[in-house]
VOTORGU-843449 format. One record per residue: x, y, z of N, C-alpha, C, O, CB in turn. Coordinates in steps of 0.2 Angstrom, whole numbers, padded with zeros to 4 digits, always signed. Each point is the difference from the previous one (the first is absolute). Last residue first. Glycine has a CB too. Layout:
<recs>
XYZXYZXYZXYZXYZ
...
</recs>
This chain:
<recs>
+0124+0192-0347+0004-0003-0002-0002-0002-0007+0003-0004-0003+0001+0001+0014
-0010+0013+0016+0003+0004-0009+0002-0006-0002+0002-0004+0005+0004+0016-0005
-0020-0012+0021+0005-0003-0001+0001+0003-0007-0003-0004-0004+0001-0005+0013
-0014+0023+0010+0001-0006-0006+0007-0001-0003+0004+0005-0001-0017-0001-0002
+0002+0005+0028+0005+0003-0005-0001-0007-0007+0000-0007+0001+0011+0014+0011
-0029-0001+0009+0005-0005-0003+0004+0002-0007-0003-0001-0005-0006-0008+0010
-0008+0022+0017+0002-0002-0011+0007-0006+0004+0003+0000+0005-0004+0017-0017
-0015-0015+0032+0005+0004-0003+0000-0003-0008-0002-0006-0002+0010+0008+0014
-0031+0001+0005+0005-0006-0004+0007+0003-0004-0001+0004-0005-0010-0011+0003
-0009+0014+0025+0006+0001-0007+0002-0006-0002+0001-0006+0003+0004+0017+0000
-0026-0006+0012+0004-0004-0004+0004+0002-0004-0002+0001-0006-0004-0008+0007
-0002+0023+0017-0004-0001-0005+0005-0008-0002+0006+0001+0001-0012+0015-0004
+0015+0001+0018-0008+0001+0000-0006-0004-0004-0006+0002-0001+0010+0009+0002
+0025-0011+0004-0005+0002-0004-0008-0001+0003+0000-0005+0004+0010+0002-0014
+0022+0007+0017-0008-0004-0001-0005+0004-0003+0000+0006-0001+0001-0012+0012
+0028-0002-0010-0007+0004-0001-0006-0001+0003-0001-0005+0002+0005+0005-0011
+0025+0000+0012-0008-0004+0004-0002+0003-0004+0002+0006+0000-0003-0009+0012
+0027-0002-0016-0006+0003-0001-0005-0002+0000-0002-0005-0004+0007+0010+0001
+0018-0013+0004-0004+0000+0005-0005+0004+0002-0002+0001+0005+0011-0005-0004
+0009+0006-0018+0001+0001+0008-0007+0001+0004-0002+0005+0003+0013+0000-0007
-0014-0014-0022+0004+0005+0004+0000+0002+0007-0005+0001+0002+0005+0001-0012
-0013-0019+0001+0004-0002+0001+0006+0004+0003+0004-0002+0004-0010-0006-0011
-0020+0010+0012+0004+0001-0008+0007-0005+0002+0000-0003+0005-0004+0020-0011
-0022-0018+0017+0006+0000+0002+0006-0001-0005+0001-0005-0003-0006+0003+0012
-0024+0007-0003+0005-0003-0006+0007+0002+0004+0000+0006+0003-0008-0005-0017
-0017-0004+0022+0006+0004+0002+0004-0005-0006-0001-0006-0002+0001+0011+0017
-0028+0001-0013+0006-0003-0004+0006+0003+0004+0000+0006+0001-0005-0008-0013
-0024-0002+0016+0005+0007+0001+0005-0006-0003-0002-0006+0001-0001+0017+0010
-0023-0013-0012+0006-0001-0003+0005+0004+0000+0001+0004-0004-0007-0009-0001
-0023-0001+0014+0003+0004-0003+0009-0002+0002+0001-0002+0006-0015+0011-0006
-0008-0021+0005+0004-0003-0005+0006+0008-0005+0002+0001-0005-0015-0014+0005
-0001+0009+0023-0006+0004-0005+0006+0001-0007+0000+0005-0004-0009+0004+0016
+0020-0017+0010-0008-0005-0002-0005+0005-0007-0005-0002-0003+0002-0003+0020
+0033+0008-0019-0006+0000+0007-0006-0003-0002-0001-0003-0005+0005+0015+0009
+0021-0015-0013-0006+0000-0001-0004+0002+0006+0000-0003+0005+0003-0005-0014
+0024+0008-0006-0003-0001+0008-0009+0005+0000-0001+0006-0002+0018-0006+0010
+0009-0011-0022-0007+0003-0002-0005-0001+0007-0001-0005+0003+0003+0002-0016
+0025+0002+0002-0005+0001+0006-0008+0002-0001-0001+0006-0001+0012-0003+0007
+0017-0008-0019-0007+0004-0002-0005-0002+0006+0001-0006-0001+0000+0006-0012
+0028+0002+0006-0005-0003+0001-0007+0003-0001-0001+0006-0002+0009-0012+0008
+0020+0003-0009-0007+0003-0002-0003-0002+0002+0000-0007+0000+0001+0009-0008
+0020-0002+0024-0004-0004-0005-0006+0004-0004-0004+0004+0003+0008-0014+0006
+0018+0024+0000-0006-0004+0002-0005-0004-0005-0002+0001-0006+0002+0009+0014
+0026+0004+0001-0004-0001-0007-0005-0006+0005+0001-0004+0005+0010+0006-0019
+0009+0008+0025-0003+0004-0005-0011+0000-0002-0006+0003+0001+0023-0006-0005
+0003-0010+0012+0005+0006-0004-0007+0005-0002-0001+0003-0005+0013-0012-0002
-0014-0011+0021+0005+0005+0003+0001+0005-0002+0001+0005+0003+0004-0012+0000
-0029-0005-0010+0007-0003+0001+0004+0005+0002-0003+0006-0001+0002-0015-0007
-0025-0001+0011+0005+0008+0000+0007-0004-0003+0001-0006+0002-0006+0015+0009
-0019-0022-0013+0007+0002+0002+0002+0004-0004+0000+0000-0006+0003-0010+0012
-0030-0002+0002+0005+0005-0007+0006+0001+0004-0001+0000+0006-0009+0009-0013
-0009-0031+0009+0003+0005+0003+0004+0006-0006+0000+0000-0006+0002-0010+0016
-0021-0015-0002+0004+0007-0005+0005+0004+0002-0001+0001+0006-0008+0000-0012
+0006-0025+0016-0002+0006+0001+0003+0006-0005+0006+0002-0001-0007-0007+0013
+0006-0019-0007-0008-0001-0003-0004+0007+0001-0006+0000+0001+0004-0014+0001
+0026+0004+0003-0006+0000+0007-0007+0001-0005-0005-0002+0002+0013+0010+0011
+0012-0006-0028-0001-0007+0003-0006-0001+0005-0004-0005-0001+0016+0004+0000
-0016+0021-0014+0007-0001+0003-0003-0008+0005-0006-0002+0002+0012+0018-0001
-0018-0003-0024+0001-0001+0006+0004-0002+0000+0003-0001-0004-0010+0001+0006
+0008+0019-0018-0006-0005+0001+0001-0003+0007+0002+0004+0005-0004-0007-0018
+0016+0016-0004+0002-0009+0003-0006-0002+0003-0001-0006+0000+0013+0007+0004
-0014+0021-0013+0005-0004-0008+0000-0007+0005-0001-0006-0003+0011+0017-0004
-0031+0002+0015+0008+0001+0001+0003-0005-0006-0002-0005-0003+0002+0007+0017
-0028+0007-0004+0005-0003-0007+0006+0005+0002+0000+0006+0001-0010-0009-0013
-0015-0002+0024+0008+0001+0001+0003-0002-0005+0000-0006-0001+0000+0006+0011
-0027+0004-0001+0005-0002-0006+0008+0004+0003+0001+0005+0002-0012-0005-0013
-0009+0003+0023-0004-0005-0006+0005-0002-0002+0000-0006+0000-0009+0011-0004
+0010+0004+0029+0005+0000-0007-0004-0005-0004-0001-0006+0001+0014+0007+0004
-0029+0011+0014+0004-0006-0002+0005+0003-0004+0000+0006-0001-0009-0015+0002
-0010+0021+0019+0006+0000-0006+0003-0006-0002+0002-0004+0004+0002+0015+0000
-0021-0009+0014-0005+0001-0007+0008+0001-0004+0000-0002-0006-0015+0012+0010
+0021-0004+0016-0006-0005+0001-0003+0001-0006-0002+0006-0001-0001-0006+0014
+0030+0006-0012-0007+0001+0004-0006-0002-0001+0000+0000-0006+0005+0006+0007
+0019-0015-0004-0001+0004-0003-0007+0001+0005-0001-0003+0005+0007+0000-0017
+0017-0004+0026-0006-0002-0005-0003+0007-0003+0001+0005+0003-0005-0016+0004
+0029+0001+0001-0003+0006+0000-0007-0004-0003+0000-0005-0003+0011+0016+0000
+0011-0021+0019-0004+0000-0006-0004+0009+0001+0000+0005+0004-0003-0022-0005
+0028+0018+0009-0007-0003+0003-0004+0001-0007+0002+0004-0004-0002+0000+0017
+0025+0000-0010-0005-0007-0001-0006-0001+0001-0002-0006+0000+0009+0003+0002
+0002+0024+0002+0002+0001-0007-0003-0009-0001-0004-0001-0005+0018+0013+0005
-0013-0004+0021-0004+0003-0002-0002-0002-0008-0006+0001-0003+0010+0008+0012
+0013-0024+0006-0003+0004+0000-0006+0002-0002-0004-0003+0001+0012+0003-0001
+0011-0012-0012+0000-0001+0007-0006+0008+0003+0000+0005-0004+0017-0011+0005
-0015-0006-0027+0003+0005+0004-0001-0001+0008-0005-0004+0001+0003+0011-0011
-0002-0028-0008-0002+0004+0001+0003+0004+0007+0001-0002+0005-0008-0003-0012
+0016-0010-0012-0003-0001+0006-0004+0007+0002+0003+0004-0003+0007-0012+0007
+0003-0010-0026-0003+0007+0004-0002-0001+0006-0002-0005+0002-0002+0008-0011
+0022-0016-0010-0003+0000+0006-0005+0007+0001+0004+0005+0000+0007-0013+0003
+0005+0005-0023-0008-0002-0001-0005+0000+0008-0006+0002+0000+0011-0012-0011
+0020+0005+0010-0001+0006-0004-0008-0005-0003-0002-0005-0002+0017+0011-0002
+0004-0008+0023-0005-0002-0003-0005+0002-0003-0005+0002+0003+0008-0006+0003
+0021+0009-0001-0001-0005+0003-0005-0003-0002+0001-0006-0001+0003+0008+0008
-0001+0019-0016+0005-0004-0002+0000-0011+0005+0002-0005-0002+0005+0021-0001
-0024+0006+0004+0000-0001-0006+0005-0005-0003-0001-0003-0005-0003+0014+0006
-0009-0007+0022+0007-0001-0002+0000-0002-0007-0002-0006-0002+0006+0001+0014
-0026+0012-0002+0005-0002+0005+0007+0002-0001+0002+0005+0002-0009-0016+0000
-0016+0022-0012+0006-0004-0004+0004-0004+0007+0005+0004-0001-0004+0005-0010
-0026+0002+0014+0007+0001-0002+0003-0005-0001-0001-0005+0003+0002+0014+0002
-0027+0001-0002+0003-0007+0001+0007+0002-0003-0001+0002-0005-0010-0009+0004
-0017+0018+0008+0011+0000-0005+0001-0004+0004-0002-0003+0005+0008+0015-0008
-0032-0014-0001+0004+0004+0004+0008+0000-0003+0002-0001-0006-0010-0002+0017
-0024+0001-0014+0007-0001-0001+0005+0000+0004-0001+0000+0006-0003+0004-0014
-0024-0014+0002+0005+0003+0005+0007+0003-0004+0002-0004-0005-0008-0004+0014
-0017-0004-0012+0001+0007-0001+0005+0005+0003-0001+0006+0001-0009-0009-0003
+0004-0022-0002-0003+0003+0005+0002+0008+0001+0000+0003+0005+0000-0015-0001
+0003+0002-0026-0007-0006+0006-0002+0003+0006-0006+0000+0002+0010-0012-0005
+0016+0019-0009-0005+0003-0002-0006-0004+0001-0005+0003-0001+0012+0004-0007
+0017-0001+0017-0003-0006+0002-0006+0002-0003-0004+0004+0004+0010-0008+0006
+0020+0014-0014-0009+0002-0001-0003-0007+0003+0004-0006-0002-0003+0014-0011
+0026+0004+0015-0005-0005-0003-0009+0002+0001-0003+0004+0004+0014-0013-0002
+0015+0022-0009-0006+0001+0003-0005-0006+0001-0004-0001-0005+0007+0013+0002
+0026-0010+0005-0009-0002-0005-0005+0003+0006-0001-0001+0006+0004-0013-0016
+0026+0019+0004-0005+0002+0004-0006-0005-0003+0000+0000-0006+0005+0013+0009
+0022-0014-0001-0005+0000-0004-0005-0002+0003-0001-0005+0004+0006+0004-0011
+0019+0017+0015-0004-0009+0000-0006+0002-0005-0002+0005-0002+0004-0011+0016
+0011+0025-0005+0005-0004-0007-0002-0008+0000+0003-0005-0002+0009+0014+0003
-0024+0007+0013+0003-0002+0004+0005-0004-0003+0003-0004+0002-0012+0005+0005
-0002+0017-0016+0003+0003+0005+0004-0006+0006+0005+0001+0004-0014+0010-0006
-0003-0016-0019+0005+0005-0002+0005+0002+0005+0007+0000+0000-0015+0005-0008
-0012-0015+0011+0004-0007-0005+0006+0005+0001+0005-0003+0001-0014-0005-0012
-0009+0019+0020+0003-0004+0005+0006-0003-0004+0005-0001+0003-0016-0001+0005
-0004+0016-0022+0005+0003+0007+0005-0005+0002+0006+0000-0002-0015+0007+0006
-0008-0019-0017+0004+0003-0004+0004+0005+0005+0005-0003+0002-0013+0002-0013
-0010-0004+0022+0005-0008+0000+0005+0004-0005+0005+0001+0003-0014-0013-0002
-0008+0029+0002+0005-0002+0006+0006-0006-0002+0006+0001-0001-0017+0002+0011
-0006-0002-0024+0005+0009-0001+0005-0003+0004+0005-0002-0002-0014+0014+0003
-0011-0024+0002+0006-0002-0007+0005+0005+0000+0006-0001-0002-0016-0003-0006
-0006+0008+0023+0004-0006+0003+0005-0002-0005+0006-0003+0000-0015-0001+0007
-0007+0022-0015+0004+0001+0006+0004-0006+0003+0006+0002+0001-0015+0006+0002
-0008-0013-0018+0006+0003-0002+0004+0003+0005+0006-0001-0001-0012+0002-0009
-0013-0009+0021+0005-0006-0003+0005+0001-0004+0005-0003+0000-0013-0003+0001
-0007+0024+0010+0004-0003+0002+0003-0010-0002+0005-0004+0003-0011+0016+0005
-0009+0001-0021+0008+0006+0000+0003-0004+0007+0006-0001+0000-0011+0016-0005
-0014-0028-0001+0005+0003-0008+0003+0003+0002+0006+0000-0002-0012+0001-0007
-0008-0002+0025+0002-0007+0000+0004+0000-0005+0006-0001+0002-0015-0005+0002
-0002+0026-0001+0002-0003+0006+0005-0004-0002+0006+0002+0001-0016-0001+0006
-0008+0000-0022+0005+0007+0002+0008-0001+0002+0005+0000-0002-0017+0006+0007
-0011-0020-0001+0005-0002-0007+0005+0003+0001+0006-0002+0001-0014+0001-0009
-0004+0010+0022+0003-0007+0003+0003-0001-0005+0007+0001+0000-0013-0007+0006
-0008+0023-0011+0004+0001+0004+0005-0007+0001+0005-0001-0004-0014+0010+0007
-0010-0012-0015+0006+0003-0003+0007+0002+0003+0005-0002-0002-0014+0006-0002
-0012-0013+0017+0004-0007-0003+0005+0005-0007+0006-0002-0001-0020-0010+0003
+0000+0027+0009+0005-0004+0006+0003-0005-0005+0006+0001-0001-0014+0001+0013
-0008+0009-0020+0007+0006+0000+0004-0004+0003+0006+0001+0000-0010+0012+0001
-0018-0024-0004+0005+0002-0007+0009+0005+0002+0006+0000-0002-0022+0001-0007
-0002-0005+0025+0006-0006+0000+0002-0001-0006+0005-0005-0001-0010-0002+0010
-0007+0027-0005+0006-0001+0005+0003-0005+0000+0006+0000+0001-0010+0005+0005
-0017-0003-0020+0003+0005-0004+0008-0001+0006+0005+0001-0004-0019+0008-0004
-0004-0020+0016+0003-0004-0005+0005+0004-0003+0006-0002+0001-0016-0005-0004
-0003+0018+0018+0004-0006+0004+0003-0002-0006+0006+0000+0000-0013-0005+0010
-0011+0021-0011+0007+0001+0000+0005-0004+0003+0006+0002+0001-0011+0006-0001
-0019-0009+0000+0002+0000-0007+0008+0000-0001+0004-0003-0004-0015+0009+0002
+0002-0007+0023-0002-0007-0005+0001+0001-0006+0000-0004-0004-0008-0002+0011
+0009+0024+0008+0007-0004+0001-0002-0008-0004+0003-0004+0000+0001+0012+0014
-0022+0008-0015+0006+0004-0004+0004-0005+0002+0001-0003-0005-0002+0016+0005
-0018-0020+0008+0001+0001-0007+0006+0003-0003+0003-0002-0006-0014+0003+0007
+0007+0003+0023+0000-0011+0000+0001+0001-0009+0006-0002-0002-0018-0006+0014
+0006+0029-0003+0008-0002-0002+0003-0007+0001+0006-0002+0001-0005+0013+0002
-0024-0006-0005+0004+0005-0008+0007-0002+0004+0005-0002-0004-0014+0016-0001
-0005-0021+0022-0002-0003-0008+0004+0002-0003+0004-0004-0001-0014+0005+0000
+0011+0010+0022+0002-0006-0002+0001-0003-0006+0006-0002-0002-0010+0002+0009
-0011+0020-0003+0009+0000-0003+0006-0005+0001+0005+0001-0003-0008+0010+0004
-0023-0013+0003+0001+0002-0006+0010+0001+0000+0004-0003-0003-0019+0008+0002
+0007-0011+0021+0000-0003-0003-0001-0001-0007+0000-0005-0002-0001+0004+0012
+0000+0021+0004+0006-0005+0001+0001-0008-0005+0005-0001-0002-0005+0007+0016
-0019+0009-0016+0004+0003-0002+0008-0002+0000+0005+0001-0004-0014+0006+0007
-0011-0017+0010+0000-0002-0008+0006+0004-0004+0003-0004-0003-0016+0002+0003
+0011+0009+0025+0002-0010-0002-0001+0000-0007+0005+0001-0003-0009-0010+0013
+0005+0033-0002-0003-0005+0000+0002-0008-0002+0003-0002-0005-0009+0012+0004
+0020+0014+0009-0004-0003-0004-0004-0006+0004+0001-0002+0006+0008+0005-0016
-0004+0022+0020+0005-0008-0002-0004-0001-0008-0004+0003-0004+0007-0011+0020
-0006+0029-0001-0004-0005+0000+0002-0007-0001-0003-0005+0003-0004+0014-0007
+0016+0014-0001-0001-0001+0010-0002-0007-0001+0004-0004+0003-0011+0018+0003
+0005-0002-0026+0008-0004-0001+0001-0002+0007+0004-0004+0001+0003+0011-0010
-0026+0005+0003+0001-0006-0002+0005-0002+0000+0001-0006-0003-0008+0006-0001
-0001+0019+0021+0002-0001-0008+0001-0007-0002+0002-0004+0005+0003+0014-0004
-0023-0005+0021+0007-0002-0001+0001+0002-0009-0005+0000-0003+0006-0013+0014
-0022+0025-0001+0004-0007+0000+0006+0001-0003+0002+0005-0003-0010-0012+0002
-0002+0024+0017+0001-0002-0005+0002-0007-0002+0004-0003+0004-0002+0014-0004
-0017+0000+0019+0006-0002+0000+0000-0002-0007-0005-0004-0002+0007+0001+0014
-0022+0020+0000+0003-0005-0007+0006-0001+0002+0003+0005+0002-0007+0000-0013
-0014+0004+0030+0006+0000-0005+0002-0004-0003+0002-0005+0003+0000+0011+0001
-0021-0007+0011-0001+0003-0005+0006+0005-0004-0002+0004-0004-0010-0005+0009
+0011-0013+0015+0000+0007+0003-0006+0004-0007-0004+0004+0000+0020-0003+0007
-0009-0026-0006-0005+0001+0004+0000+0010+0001-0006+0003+0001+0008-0017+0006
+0010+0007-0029+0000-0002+0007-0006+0001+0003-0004+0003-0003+0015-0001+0002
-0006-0013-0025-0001+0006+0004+0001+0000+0007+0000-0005+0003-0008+0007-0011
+0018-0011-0017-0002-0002+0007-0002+0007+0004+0003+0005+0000+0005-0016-0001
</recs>
């Protein structure tokens, strides 16, 4: 640009200048592309996650109930509502007046629990299976000791976490994957 006097004013450096609409609207694009590739690969980590989530805190409650049976010398169950994906504890009333009776804890400790959006129980296997109300359940007992059992819990992209519960004092596992425990074979 020149002046009326006949002196040069320099132009602007190009970083003075901005951009242009096409330029903005090019790096739109690419990152409308990048986050549409990248979406799926999050609700893969996300539905894991949950899975995750959902398996240590339900062996967590197994742990606990095994605690509680001991510390409160009643019998503890954990039950399962696996249609609707729910659980919670439930104690022994009166082992000698009404033995079998359960109720649930006063409190924090009775409140249902749900699994998380996309998590189910595929499978529950206990030696007794269901209880009169038509709810699986696993029980602690006082001394100790905990029903065997096996839990199988599924997220939407059909991947398989396991809590097994030994019988020795009430030991929680969990696994990543379908375990199936050996089966001791019968000599004879």
């Amino acid at each position: 640009m020149t002046l009326p006097v006949g002196k040069r004013i320099p132009d602007e450096p190009r970083f003075l200048r901005g951009f242009t609409l096409l330029e903005l609207m090019l790096v739109v694009v690419i990152m409308g592309i990048m986050v549409a590739v990248s979406i799926p690969s999050f609700s893969g980590v996300f539905a894991q996650t949950r899975l995750t989530t959902a398996t240590s805190s339900l062996a967590s409650a197994l742990g606990f109930a095994g605690r509680l049976a001991v510390m409160e010398r009643l019998s503890c169950r954990l039950n399962c509502d696996t249609q609707q994906g729910t659980y919670w504890l439930s104690i022994e009333k009166d082992p000698l007046e009404a033995p079998g009776t359960y109720s649930k804890p006063d409190g924090h400790l009775g409140k249902d629990r749900s699994l998380p959006q996309g998590i189910k129980i595929s499978k529950m296997l206990t030696p007794r299976g269901v209880s009169p109300e038509q709810e699986k359940y696993i029980c602690a007992s006082p001394n100790g000791k905990m029903e065997e059992a096996l839990l199988y819990l599924t997220n939407e992209k059909g991947e398989i976490y396991t809590i097994f519960t030994s019988k020795t004092f009430s030991r929680v596992k969990t696994f990543d994957y379908e375990y199936q425990p050996q089966r001791e074979k019968a000599s004879g």
